[in-house]
TORSEDO-681047 format. One record per residue (C-alpha): residue number from 1; residue in three letters; x, y, z. Coordinates in Angstrom, 3 decimals, always signed. Example, Ala and Ser with C-alpha at 12.3 -4.5 7.8 and 13.67 -1.06 7.14 Angstrom:
! residues 2
SITE;1;ALA;+12.300;-4.500;+7.800
SITE;2;SER;+13.670;-1.060;+7.140
END
This chain:
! residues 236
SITE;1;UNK;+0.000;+0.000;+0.000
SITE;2;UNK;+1.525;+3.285;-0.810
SITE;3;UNK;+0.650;+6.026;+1.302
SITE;4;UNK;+1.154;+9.939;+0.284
SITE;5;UNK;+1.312;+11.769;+3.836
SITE;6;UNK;+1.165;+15.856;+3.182
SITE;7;UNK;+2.555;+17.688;+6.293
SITE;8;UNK;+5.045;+20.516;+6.162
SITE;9;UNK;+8.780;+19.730;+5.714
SITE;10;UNK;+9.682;+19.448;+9.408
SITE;11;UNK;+7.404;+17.078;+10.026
SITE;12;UNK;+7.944;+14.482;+7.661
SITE;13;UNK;+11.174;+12.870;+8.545
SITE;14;UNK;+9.357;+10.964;+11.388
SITE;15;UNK;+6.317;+10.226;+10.553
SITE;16;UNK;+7.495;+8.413;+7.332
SITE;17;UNK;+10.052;+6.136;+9.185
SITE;18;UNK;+7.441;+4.966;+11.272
SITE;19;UNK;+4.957;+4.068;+8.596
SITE;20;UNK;+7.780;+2.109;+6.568
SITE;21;UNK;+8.752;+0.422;+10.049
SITE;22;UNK;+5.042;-0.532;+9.758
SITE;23;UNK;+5.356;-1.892;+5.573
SITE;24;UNK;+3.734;+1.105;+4.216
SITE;25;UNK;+5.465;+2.487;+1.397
SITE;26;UNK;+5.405;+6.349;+1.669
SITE;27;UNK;+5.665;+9.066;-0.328
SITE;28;UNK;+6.292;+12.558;+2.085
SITE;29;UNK;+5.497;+15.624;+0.137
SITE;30;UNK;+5.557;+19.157;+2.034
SITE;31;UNK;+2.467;+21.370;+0.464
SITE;32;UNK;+2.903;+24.173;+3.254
SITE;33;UNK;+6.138;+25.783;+5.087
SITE;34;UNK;+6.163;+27.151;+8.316
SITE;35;UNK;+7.677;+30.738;+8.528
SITE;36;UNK;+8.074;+32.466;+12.282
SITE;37;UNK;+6.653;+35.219;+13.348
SITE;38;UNK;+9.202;+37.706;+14.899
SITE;39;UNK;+6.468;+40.052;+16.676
SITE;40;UNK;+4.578;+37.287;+17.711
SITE;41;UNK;+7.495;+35.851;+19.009
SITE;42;UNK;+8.975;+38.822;+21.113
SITE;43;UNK;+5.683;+38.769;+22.627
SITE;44;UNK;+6.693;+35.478;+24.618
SITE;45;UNK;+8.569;+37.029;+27.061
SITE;46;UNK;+5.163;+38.320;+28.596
SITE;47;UNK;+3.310;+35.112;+28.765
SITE;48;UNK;+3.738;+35.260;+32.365
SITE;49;UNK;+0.994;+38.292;+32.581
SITE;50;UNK;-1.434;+35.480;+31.507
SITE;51;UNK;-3.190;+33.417;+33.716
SITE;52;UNK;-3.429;+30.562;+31.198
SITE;53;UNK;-2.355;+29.639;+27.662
SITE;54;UNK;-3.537;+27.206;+24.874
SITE;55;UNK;-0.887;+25.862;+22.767
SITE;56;UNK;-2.361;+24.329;+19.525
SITE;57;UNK;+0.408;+22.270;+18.082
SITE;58;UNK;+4.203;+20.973;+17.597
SITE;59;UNK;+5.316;+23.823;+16.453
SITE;60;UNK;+4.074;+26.247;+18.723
SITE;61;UNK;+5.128;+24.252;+21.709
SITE;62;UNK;+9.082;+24.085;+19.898
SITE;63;UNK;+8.879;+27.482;+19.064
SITE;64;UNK;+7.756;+28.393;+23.146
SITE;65;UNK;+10.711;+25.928;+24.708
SITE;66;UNK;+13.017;+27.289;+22.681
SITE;67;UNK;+12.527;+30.436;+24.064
SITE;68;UNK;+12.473;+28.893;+27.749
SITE;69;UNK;+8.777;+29.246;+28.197
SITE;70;UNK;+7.336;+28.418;+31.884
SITE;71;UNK;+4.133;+28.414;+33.164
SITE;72;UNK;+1.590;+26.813;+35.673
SITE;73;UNK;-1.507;+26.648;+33.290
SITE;74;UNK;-1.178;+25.337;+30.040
SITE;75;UNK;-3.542;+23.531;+27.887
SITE;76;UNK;-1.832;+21.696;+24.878
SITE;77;UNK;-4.026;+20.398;+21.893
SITE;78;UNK;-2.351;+16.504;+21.076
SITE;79;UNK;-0.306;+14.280;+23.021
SITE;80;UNK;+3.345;+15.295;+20.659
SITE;81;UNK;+2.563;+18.690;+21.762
SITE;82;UNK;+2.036;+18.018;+25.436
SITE;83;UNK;+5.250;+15.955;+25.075
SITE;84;UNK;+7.536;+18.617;+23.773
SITE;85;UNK;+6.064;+21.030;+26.413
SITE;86;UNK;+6.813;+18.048;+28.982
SITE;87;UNK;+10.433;+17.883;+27.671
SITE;88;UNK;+10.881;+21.886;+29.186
SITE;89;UNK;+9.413;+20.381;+33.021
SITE;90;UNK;+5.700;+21.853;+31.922
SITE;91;UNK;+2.721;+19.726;+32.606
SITE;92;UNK;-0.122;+20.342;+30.402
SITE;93;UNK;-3.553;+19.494;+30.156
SITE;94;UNK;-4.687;+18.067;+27.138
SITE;95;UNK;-8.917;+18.005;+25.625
SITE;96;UNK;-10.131;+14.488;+25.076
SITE;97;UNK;-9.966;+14.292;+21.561
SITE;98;UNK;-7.507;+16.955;+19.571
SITE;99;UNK;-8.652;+19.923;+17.940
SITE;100;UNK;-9.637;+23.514;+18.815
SITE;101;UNK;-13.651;+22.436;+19.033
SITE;102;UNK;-13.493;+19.511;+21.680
SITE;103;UNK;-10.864;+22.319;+23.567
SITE;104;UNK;-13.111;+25.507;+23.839
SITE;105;UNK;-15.753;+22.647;+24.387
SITE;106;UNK;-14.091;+21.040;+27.657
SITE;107;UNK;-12.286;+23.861;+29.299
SITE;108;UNK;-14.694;+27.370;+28.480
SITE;109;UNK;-16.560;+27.346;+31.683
SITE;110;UNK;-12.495;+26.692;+33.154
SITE;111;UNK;-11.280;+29.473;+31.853
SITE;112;UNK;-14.351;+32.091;+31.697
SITE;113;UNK;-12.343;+33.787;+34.790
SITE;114;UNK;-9.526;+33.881;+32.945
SITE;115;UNK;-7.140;+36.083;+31.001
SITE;116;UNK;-6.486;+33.575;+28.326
SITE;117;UNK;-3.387;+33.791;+25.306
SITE;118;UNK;-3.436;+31.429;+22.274
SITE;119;UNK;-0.359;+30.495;+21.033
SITE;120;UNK;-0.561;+29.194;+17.594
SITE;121;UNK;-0.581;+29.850;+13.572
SITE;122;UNK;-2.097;+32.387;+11.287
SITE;123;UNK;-4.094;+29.893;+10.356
SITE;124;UNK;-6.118;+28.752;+13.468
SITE;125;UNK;-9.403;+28.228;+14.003
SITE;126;UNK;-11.543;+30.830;+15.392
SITE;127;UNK;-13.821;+29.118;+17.861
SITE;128;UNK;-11.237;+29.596;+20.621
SITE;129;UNK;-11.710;+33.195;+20.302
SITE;130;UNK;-14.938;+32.839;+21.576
SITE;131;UNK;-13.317;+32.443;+25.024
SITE;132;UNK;-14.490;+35.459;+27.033
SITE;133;UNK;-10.599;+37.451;+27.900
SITE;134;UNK;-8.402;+35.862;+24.952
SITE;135;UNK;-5.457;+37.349;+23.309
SITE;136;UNK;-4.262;+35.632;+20.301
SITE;137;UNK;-0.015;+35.231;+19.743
SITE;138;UNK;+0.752;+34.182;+16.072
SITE;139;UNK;+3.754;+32.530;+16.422
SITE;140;UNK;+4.143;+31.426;+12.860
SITE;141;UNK;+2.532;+32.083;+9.512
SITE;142;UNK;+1.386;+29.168;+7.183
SITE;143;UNK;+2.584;+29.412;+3.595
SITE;144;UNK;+1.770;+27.288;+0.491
SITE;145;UNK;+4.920;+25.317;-0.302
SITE;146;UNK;+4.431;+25.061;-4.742
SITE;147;UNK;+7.820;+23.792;-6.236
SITE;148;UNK;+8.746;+21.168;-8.546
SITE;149;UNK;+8.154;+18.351;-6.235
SITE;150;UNK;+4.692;+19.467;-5.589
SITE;151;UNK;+3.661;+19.859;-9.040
SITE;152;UNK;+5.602;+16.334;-9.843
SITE;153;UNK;+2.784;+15.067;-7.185
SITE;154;UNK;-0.073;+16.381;-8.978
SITE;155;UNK;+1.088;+14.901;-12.389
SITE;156;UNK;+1.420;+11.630;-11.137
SITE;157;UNK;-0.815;+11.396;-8.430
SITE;158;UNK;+0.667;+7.919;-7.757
SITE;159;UNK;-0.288;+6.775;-4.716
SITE;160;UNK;-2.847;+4.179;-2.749
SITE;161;UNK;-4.087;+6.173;+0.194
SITE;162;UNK;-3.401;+10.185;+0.561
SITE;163;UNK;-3.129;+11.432;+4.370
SITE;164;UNK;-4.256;+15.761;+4.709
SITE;165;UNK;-3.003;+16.488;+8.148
SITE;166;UNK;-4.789;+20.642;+8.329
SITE;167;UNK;-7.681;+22.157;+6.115
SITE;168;UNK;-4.548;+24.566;+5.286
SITE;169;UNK;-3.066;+20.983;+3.237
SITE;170;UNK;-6.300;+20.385;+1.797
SITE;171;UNK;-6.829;+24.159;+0.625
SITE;172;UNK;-2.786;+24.070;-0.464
SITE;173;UNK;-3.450;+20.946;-2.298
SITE;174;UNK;-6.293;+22.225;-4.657
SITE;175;UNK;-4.685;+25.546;-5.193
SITE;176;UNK;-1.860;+23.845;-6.996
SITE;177;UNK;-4.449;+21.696;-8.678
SITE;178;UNK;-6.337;+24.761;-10.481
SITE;179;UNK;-2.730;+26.631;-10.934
SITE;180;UNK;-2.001;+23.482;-12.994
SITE;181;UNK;-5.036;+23.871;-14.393
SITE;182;UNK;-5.458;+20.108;-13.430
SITE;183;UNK;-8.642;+20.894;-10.575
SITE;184;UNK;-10.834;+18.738;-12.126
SITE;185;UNK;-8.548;+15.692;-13.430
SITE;186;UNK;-7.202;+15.763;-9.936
SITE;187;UNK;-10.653;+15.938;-8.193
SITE;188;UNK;-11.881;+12.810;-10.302
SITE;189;UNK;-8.644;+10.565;-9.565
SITE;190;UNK;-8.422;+11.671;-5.471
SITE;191;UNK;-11.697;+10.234;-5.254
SITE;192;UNK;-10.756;+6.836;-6.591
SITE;193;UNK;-7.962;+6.392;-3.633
SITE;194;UNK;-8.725;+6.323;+0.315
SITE;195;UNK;-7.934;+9.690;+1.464
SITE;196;UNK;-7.563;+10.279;+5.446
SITE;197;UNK;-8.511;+13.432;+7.226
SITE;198;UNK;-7.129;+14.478;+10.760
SITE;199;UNK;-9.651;+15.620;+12.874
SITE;200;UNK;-13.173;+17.126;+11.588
SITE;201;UNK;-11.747;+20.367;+10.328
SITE;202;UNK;-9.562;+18.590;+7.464
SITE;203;UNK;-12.730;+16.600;+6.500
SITE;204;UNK;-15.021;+19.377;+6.378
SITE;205;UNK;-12.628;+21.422;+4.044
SITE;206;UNK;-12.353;+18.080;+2.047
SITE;207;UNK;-16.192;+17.786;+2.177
SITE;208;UNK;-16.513;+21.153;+0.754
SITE;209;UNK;-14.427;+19.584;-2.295
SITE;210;UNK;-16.925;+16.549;-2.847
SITE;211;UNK;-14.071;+14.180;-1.297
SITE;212;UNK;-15.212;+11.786;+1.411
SITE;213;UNK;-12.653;+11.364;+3.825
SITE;214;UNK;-11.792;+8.572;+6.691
SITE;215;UNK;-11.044;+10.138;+9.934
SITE;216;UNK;-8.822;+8.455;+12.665
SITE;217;UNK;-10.458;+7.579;+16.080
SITE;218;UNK;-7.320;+9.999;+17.455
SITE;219;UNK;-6.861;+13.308;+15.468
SITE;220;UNK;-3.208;+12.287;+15.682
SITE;221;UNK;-0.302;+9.885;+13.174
SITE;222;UNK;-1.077;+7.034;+16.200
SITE;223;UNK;-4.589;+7.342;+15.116
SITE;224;UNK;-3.175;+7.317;+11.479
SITE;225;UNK;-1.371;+4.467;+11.664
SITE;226;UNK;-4.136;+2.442;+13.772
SITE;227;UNK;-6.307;+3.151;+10.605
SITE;228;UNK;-3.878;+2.347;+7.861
SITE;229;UNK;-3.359;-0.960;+9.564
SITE;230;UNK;-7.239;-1.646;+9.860
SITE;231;UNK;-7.809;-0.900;+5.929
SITE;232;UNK;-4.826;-2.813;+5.325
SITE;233;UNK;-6.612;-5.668;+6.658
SITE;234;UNK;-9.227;-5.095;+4.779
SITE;235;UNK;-7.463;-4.869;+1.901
SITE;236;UNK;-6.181;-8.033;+2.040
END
């Protein structure tokens, strides 16, 4: 079974070596790039003047510990996340299932009191800024990443199973798709294969395309796995 997994360059690395550890033959394209955020970076220093803060993914939580962030109250959205945070002696509280929904969800009446900073992307979604006192800190901007590897991709679209990890993949994804002016030839092929979205967010976006998606029973690459195994199975 070969498996395309889109996530952005930094992420990659990993996440392919375990799914060839598991048999999967992977193909690890990067359709976005990360690019910090200087002012919302300086701003970290004054975390502290917050009585909590939300940290929404990987590379937030790098981004904070490499900046020796510390704080009593932090609420990290996936277990990888809560684990780099852990790595810098902070012990965060993680939602039941991960995304920004099951968050503002499980911890609004929490933090209603609160004076509240989000930590995160351009890109992020806007129900936590429903929370009554929030400030949000972009740490990083989201670019599409549109090279020759990317459009290589789109030619061939060669592949068994096709994992979107954000909605910002999905949108990246298409955009290169019409730019090729290859929207609909790609539209018709992706939904011949098994594509996989993490967490509702990524579906809906995909939804919004005509593309039924699988969704993991953990918005994580665990939950990822645990569902290319099961179809796997299947398969065979």
């Amino acid at each position: 079974m070969k498996v395309a997994v889109l996530r952005p360059r930094e992420y990659l690395a990993n996440i392919s070596e375990r799914l060839r550890q598991e048999g999967f033959e992977v193909i690890a394209i990067p359709f976005l790039k990360i690019v910090p955020n200087d002012e919302g970076i300086s701003k970290i220093c004054k975390l502290n003047e917050f009585d909590a803060i939300i940290v929404t993914s990987q590379t937030s939580a790098r981004i904070l510990v490499e900046h020796k962030f510390k704080h009593d109250y932090v609420i990290a959205i996936g277990k990888k996340t809560a684990e780099i945070l852990k790595s810098a002696g902070i012990d965060p509280k993680i939602p039941s299932k991960f995304d920004s929904k099951t968050l503002y969800e499980e911890f609004k009446d929490k933090l209603k009191d609160k004076k509240v900073a989000i930590v995160r992307s351009d890109k992020g979604d806007p129900i936590l800024l429903k929370l009554p006192n929030v400030e949000e800190i972009v740490l990083y901007r989201i670019e599409f990443e549109h090279g020759e590897i990317q459009k290589r991709f789109i030619e061939s679209m060669d592949f068994d199973v096709i994992v979107f990890s954000s909605s910002m993949m999905v949108k990246s994804f298409f955009e290169l798709a019409k730019g090729m002016e290859k929207f609909d030839e790609v539209l018709k092929k992706l939904k011949s294969k098994i594509v996989i979205a993490i967490g509702p967010p990524t579906r809906k976006t995909l939804e919004s395309y005509g593309i039924e998606a699988l969704m993991p029973d953990e918005y994580s690459f665990d939950g990822v796995i645990r569902l290319l195994k099961n179809i796997r199975c299947r398969v065979r």
